[in-house]
Gaussian input, Z-matrix of N, CA and C with variables (Angstrom, degrees):
# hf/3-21g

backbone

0 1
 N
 C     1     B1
 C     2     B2     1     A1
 N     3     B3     2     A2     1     D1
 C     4     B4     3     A3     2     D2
 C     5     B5     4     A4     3     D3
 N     6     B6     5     A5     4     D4
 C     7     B7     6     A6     5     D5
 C     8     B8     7     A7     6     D6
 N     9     B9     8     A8     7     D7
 C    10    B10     9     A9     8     D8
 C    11    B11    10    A10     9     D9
 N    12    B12    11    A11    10    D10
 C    13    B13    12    A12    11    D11
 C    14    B14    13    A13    12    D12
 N    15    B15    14    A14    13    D13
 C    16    B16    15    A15    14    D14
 C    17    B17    16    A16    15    D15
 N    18    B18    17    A17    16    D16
 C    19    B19    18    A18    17    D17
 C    20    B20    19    A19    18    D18
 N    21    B21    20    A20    19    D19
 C    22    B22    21    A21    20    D20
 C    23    B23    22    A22    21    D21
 N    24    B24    23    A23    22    D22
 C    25    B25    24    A24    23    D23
 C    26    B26    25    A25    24    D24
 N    27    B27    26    A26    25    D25
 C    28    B28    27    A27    26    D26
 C    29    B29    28    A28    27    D27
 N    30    B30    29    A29    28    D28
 C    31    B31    30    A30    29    D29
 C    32    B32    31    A31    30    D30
 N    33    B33    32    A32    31    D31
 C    34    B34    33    A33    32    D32
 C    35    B35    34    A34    33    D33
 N    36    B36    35    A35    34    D34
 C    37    B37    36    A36    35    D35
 C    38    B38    37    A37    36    D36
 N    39    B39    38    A38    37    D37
 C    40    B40    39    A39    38    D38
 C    41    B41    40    A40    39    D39
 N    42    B42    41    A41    40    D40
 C    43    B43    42    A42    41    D41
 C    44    B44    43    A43    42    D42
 N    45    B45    44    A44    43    D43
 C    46    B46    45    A45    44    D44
 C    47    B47    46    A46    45    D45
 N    48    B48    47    A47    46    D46
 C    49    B49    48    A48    47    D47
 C    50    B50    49    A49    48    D48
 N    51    B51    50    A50    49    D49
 C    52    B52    51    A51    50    D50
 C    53    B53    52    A52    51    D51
 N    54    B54    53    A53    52    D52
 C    55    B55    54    A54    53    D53
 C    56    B56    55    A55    54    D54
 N    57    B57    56    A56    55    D55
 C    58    B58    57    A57    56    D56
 C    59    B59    58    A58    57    D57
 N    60    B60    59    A59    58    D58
 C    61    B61    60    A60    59    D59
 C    62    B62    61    A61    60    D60
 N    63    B63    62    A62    61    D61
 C    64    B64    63    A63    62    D62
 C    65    B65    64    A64    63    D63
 N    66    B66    65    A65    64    D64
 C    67    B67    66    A66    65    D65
 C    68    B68    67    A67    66    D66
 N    69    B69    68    A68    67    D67
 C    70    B70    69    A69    68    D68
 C    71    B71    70    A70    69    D69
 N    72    B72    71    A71    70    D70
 C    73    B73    72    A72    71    D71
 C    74    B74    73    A73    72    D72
 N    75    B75    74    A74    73    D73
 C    76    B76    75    A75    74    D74
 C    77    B77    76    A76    75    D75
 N    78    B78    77    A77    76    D76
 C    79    B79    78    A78    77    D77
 C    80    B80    79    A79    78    D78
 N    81    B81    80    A80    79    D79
 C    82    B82    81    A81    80    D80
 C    83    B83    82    A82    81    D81
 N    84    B84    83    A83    82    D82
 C    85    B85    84    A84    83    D83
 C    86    B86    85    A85    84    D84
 N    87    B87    86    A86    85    D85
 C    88    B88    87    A87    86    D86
 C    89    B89    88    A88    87    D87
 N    90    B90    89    A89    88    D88
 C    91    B91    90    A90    89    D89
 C    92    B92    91    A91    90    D90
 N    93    B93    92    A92    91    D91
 C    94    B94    93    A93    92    D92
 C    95    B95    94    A94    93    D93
 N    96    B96    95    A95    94    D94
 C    97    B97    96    A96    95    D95
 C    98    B98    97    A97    96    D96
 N    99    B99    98    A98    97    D97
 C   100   B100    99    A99    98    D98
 C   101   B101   100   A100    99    D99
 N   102   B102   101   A101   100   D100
 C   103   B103   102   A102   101   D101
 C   104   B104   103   A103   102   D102
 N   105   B105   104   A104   103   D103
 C   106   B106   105   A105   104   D104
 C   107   B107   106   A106   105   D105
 N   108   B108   107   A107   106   D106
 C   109   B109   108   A108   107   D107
 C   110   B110   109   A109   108   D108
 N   111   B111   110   A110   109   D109
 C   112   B112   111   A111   110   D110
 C   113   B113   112   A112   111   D111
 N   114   B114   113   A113   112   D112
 C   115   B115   114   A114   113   D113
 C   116   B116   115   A115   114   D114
 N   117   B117   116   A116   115   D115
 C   118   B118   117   A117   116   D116
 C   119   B119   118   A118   117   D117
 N   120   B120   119   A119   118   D118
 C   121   B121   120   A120   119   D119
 C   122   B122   121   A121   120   D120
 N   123   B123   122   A122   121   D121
 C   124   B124   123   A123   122   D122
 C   125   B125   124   A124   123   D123
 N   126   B126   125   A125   124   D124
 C   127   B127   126   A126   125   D125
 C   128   B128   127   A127   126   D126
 N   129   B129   128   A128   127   D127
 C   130   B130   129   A129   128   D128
 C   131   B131   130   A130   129   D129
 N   132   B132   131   A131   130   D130
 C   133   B133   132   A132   131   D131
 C   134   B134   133   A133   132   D132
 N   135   B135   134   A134   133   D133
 C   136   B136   135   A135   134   D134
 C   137   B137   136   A136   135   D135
 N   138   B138   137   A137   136   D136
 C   139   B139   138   A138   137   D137
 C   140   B140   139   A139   138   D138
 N   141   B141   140   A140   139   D139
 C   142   B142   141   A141   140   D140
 C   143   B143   142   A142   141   D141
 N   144   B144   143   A143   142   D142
 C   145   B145   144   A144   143   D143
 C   146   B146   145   A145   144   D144
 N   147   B147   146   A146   145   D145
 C   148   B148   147   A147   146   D146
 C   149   B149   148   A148   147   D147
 N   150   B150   149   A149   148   D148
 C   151   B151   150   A150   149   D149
 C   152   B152   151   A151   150   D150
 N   153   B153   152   A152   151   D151
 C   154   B154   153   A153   152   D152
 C   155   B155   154   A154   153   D153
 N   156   B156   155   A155   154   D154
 C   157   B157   156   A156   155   D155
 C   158   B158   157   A157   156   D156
 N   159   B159   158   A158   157   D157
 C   160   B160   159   A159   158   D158
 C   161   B161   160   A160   159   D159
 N   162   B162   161   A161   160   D160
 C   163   B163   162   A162   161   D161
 C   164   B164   163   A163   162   D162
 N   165   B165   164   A164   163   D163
 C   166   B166   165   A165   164   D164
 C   167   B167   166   A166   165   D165
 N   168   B168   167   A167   166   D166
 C   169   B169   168   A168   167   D167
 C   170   B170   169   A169   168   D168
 N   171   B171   170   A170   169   D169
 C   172   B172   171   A171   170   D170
 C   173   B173   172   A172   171   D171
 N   174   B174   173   A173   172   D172
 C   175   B175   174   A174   173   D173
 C   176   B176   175   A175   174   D174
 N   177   B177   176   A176   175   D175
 C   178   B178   177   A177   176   D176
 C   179   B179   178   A178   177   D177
 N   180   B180   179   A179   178   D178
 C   181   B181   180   A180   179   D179
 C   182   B182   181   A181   180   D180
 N   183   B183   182   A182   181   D181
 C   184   B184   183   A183   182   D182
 C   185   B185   184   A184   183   D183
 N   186   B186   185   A185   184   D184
 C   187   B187   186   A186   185   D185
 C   188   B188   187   A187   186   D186
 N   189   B189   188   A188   187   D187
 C   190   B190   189   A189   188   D188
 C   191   B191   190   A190   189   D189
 N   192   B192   191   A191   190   D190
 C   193   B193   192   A192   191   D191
 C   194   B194   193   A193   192   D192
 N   195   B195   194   A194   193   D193
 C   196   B196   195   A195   194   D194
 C   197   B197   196   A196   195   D195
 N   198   B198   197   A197   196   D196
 C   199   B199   198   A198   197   D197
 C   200   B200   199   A199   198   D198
 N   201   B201   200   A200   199   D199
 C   202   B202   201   A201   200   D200
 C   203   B203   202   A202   201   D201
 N   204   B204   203   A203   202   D202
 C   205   B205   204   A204   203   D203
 C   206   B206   205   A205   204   D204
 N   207   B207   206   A206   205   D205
 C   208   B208   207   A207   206   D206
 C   209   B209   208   A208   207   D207
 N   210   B210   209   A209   208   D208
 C   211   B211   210   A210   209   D209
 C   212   B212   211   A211   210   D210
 N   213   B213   212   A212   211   D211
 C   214   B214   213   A213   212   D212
 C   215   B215   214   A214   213   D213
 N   216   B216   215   A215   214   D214
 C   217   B217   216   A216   215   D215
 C   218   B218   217   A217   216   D216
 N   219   B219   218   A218   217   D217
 C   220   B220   219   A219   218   D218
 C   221   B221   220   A220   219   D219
 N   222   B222   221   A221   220   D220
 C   223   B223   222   A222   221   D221
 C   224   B224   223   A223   222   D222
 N   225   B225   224   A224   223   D223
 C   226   B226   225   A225   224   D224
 C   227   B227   226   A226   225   D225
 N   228   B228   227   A227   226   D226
 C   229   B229   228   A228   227   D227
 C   230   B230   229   A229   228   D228
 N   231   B231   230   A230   229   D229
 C   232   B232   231   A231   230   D230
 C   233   B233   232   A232   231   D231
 N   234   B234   233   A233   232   D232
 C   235   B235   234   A234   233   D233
 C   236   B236   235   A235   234   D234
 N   237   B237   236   A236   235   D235
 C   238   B238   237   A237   236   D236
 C   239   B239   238   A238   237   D237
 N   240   B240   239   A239   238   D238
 C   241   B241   240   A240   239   D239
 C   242   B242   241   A241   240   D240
 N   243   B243   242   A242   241   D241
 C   244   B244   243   A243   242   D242
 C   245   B245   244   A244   243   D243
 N   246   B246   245   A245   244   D244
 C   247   B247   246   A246   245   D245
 C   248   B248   247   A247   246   D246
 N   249   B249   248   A248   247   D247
 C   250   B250   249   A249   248   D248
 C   251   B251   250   A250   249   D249
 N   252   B252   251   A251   250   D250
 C   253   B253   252   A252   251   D251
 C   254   B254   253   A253   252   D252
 N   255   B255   254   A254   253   D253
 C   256   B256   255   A255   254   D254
 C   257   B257   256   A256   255   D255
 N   258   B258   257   A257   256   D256
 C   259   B259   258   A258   257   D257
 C   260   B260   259   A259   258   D258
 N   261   B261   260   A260   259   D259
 C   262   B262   261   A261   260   D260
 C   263   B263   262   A262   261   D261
 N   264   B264   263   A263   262   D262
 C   265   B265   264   A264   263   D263
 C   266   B266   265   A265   264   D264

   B1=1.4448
   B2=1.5281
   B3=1.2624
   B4=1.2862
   B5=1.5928
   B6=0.7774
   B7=1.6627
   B8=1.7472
   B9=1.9656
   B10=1.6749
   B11=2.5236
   B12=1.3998
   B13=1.9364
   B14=1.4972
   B15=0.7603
   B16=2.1926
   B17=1.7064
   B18=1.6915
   B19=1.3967
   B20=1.3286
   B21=1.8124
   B22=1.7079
   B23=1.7386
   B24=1.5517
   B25=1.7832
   B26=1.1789
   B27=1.2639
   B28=1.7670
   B29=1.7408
   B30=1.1607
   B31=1.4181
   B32=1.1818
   B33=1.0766
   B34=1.7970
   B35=1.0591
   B36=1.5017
   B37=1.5809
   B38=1.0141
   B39=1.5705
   B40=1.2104
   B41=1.7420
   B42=1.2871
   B43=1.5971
   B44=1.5181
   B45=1.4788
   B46=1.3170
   B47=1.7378
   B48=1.1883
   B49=2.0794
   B50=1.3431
   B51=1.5863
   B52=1.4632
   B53=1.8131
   B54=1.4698
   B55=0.8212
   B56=1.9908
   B57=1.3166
   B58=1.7160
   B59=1.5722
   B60=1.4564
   B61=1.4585
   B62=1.4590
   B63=1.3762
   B64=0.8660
   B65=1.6376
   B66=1.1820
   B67=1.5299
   B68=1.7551
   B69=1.5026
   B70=1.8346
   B71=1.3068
   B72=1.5926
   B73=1.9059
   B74=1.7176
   B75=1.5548
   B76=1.4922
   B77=1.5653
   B78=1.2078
   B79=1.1539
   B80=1.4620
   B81=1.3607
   B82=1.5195
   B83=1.3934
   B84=1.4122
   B85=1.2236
   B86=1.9291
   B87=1.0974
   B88=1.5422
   B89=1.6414
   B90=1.2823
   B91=1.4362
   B92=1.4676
   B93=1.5603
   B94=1.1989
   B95=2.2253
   B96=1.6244
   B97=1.6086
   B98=1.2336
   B99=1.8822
   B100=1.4191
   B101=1.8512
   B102=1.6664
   B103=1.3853
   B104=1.5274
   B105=1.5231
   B106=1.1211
   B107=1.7666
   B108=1.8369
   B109=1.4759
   B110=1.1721
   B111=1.6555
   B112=2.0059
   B113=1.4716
   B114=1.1174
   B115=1.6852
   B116=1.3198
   B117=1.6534
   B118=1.6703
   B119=1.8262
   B120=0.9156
   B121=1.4805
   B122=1.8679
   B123=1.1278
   B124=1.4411
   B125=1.7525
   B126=0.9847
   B127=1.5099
   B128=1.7766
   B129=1.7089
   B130=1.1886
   B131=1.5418
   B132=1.6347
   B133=1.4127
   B134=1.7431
   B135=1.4169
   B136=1.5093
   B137=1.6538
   B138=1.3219
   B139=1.0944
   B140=2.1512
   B141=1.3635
   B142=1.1321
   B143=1.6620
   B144=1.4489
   B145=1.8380
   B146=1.2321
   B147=1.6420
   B148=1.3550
   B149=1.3007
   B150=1.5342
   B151=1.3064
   B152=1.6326
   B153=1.7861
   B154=1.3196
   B155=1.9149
   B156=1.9639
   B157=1.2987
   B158=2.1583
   B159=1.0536
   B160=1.8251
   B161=1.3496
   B162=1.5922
   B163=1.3819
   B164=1.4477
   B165=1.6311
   B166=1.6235
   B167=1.6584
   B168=1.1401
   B169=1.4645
   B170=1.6518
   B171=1.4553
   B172=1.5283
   B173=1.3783
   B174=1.1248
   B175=1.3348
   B176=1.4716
   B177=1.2832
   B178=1.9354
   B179=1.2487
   B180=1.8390
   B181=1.3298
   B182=1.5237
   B183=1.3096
   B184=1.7176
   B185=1.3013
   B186=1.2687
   B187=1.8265
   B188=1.8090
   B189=1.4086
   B190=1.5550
   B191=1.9162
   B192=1.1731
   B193=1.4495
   B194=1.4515
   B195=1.4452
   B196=1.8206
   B197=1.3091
   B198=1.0987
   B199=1.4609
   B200=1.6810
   B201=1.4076
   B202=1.0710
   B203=1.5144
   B204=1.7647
   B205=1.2692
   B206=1.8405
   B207=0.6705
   B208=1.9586
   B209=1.7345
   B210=1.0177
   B211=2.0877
   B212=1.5859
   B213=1.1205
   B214=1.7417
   B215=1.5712
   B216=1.2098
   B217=2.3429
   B218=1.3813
   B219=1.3470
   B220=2.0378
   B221=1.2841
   B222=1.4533
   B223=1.4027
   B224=1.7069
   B225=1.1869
   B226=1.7334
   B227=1.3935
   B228=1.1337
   B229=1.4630
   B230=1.1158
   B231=1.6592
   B232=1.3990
   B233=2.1168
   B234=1.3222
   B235=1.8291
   B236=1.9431
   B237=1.5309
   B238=1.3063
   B239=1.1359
   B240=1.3401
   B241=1.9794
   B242=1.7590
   B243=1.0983
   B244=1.1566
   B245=1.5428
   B246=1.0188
   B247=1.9316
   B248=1.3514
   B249=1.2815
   B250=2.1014
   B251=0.9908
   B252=1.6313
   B253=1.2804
   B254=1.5212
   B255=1.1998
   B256=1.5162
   B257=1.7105
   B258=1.6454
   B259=1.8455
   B260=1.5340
   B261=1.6404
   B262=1.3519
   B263=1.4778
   B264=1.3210
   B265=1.3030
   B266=1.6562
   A1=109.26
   A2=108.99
   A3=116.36
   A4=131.07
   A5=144.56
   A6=136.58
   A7=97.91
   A8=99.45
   A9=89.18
   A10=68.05
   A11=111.34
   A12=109.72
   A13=82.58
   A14=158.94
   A15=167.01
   A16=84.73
   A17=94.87
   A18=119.39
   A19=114.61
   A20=72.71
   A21=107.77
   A22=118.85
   A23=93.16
   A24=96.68
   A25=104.28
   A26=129.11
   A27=138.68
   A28=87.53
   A29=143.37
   A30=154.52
   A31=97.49
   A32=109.29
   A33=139.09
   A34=147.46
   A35=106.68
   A36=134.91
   A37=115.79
   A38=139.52
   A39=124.53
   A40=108.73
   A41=128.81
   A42=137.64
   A43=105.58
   A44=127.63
   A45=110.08
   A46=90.92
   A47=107.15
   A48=92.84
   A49=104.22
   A50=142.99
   A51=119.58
   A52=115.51
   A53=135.26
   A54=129.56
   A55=134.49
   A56=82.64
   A57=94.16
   A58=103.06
   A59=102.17
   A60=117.97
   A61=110.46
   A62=136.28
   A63=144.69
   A64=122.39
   A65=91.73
   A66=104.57
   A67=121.77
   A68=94.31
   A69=103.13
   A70=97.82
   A71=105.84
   A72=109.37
   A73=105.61
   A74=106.24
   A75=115.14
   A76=90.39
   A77=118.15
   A78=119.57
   A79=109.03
   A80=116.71
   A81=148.70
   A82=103.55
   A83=121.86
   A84=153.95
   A85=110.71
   A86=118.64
   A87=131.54
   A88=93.81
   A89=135.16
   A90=143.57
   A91=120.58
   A92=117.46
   A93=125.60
   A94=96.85
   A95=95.18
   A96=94.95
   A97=121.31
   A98=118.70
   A99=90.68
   A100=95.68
   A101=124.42
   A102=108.80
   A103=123.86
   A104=117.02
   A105=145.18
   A106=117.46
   A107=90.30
   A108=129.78
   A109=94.04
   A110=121.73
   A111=126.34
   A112=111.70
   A113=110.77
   A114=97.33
   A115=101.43
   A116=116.45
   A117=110.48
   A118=105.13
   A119=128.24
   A120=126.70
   A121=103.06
   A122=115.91
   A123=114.40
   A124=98.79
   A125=123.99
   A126=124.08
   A127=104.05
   A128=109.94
   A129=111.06
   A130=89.28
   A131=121.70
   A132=120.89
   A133=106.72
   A134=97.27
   A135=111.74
   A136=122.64
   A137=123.61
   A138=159.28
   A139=101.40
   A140=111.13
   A141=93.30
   A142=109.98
   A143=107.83
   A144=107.89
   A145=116.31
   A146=123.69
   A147=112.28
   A148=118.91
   A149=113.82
   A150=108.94
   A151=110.46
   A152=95.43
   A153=123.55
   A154=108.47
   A155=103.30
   A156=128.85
   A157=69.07
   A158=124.55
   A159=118.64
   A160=90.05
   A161=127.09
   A162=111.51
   A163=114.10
   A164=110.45
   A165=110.82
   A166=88.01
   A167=156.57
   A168=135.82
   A169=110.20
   A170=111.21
   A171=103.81
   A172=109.85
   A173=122.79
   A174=132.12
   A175=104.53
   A176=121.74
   A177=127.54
   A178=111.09
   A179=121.59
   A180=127.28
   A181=114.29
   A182=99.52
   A183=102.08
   A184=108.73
   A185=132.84
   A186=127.88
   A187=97.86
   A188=99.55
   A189=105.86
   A190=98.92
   A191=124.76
   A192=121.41
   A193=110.22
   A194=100.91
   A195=110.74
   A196=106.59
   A197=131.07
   A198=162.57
   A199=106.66
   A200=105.96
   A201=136.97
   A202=108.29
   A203=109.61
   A204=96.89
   A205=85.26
   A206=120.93
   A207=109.93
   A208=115.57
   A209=74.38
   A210=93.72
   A211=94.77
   A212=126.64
   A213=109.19
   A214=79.99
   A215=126.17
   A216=108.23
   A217=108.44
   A218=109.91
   A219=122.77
   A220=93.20
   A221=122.05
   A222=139.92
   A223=91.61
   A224=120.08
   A225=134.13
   A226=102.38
   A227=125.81
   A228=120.71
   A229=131.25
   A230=104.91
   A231=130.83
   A232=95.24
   A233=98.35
   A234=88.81
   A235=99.86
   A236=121.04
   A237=126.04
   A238=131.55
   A239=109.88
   A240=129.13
   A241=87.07
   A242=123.36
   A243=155.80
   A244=129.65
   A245=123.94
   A246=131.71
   A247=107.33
   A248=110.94
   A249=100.99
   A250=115.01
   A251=138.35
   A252=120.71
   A253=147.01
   A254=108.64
   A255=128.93
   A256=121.80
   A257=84.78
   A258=97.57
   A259=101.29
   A260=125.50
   A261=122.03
   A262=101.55
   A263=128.50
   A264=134.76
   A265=105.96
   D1=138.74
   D2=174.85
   D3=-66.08
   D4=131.91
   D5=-170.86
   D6=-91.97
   D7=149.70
   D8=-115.98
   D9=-93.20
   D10=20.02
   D11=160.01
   D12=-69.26
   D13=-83.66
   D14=-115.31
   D15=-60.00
   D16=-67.67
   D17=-166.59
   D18=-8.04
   D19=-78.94
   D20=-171.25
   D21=-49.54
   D22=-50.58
   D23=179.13
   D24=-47.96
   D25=-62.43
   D26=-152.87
   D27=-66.51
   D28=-50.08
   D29=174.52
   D30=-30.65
   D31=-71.20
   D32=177.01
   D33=-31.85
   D34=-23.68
   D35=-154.43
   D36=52.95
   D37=31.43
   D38=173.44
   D39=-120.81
   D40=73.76
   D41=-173.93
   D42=-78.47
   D43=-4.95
   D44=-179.86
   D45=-92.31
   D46=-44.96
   D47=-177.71
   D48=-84.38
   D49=-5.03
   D50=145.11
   D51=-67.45
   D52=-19.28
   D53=142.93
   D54=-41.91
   D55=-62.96
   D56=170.29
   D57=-36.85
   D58=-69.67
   D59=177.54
   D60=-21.29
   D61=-74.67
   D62=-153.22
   D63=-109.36
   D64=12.95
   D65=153.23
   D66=-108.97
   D67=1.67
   D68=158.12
   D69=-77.66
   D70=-55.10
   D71=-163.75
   D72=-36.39
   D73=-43.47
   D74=-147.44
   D75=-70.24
   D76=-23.54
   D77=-153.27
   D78=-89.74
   D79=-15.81
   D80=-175.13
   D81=-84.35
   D82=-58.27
   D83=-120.16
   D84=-141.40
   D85=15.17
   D86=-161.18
   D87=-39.40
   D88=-36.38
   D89=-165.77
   D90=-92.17
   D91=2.02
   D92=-167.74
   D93=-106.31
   D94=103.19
   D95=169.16
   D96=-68.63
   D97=-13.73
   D98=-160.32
   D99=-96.48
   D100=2.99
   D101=165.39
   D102=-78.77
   D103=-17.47
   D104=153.94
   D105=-17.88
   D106=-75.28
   D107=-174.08
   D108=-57.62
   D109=-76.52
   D110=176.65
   D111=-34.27
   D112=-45.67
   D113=-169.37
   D114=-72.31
   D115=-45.61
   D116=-175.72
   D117=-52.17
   D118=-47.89
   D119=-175.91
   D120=-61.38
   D121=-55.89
   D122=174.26
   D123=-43.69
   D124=-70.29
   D125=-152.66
   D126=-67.97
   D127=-15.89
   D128=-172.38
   D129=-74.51
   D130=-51.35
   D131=-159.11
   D132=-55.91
   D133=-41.95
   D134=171.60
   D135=-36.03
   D136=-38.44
   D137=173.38
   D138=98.62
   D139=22.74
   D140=177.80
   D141=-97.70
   D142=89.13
   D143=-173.04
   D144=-67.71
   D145=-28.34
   D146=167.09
   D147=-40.34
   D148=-48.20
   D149=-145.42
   D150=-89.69
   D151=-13.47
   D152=178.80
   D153=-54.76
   D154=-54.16
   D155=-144.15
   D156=-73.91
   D157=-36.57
   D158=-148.46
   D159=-76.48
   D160=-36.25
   D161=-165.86
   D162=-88.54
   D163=-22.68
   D164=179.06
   D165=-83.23
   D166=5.41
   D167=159.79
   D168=-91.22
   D169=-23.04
   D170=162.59
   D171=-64.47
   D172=-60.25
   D173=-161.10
   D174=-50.32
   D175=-43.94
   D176=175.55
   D177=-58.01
   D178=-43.71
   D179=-171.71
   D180=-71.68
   D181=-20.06
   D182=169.58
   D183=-98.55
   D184=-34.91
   D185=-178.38
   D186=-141.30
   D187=100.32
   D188=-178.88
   D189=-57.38
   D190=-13.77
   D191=-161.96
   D192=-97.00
   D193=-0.41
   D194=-172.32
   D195=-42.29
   D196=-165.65
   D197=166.97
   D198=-82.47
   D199=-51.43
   D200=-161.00
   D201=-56.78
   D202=-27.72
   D203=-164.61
   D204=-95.17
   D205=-19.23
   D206=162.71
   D207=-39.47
   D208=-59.96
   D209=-172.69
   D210=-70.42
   D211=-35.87
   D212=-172.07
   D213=-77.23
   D214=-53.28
   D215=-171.82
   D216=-38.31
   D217=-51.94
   D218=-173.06
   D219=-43.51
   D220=-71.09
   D221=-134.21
   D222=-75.07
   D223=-39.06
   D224=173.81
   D225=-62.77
   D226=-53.32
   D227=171.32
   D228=-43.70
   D229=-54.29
   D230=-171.08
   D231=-64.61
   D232=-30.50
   D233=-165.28
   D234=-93.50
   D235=-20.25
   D236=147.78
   D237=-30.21
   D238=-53.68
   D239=-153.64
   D240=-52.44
   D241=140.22
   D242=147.61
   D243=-107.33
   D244=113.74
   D245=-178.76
   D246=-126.32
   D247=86.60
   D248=169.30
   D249=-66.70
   D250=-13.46
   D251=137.16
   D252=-44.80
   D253=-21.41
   D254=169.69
   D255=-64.71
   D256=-27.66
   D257=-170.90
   D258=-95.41
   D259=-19.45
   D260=-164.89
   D261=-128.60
   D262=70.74
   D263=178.21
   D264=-57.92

């Protein structure tokens, strides 16, 4: 569970210092998937998915049952999608 400072930022519009935030936690907390999972979704909203796809694969390697491994399938999908219409306007 998130501690409900995280909450508020993400509430807030501010996901780069609920990020900050919770890359102390991680740092506290190296064994906890579900701060893992939050930051990957923050960084997804962010549009940075790399960094998104690295934290939902931590988050699985510590609790295969996360959330996380949902959102790493999406995020696999999302980098899958193929449209040959897209390439031949």
């Amino acid at each position: 569970m998130l501690p409900e400072e995280i909450i508020t930022l993400i509430d807030n519009g501010k996901p780069q210092e609920a990020i900050e935030k919770l890359r102390k936690l991680v740092t506290k907390n190296p064994h906890d998937d579900n701060f893992y999972y939050a930051m990957g979704r923050l960084y997804w909203q962010l549009g940075d998915h790399s960094e998104a796809v690295n934290c939902y694969r931590r988050a699985v390697e510590i609790n295969p049952d996360s959330p996380a491994r949902h959102a790493l399938e999406l995020a696999n999908d999302v980098f899958d999608f193929f449209n040959p219409d897209l390439l031949n306007p």
